[in-house]
C-alpha positions in Angstrom: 85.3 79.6 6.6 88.5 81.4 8.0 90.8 79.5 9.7 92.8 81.2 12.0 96.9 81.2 11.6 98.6 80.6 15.1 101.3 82.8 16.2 104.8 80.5 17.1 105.8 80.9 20.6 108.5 78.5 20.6 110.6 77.0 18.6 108.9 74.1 18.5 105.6 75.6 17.7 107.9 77.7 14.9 108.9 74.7 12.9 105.2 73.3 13.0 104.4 76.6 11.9 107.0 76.7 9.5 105.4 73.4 7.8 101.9 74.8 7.8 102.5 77.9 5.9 105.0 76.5 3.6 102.1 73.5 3.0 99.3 76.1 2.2 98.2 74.6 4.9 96.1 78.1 6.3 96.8 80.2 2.9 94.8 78.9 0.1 92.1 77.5 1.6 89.0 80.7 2.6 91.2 82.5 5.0 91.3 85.9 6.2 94.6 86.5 3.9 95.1 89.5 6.4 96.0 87.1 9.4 98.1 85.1 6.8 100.2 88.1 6.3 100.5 89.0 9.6 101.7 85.8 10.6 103.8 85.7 7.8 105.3 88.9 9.0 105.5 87.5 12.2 108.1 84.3 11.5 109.9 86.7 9.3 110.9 89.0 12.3 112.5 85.5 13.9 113.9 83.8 10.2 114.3 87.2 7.9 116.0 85.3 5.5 113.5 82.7 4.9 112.8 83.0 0.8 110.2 80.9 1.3 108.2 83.0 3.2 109.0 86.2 1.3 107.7 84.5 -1.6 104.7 83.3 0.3 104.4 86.8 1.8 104.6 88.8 -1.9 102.0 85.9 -3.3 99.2 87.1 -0.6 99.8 91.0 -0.9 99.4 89.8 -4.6 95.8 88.5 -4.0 95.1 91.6 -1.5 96.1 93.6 -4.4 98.6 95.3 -2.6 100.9 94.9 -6.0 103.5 97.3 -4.6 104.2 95.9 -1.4 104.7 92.7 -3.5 107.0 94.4 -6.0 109.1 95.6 -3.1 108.8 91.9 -1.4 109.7 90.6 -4.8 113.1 92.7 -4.6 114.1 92.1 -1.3 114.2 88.1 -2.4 116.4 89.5 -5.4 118.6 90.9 -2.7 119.2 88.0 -0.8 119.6 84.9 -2.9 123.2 84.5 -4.3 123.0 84.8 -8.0 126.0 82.6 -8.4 124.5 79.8 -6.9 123.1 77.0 -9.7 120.7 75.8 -6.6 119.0 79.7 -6.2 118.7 80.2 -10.1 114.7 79.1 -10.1 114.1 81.4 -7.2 115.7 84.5 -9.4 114.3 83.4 -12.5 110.7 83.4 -11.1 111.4 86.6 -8.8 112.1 88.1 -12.1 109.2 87.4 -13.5 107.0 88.3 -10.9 108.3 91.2 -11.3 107.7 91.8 -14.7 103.9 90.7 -14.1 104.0 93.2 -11.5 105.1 95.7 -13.6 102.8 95.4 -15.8 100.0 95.2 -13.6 101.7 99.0 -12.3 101.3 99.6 -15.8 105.6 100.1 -15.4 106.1 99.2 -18.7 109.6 100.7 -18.4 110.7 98.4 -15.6 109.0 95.4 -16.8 
């Protein structure tokens, strides 16, 4: 029971969107996690910044089992949160440890 993810087309439509994803509305429930990421990809190309979605992005390539694409997802979040911001220091801690989980799933024991 796929549901299909719409594409934004205006801005509008984008913060609806926004909501959706960020609500698990489409991911989670017996979706074609393919469309997900593709949409996903989509609103990043308008909000590249958007930790949210890289996060939500690295969790789906994480249930495709595409673990490094979600290692590399997981860095670029690394790369854009300030690390001297109190507010951003959940979002690094738990980036770090997806990484390590990754890591270990790579069998990376090094980087992990």
């Amino acid at each position: 029971l796929a549901t299909s993810v719409p594409k934004p087309s205006t801005e509008i439509d984008y913060i609806v969107f926004e909501d959706q994803i960020l609500s698990s509305q489409y991911v989670g429930v017996e979706l074609d996690f393919l469309k997900a990421i593709e949409s996903i990809s989509y609103a990043l190309e308008k909000d590249p910044d958007n930790i949210d979605f890289l996060q939500k992005l690295a969790s789906l390539y994480v249930k495709t089992n595409r673990i490094q694409d979600a290692v590399n997802i997981n860095l670029e979040i690394i790369g854009k949160v300030n690390p001297y911001n109190d507010q951003q220091a959940e979002i690094i801690f738990e980036t770090h440890k997806n990484l390590a989980e990754l890591f270990v799933q790579l069998e990376n024991f090094d980087e992990a």
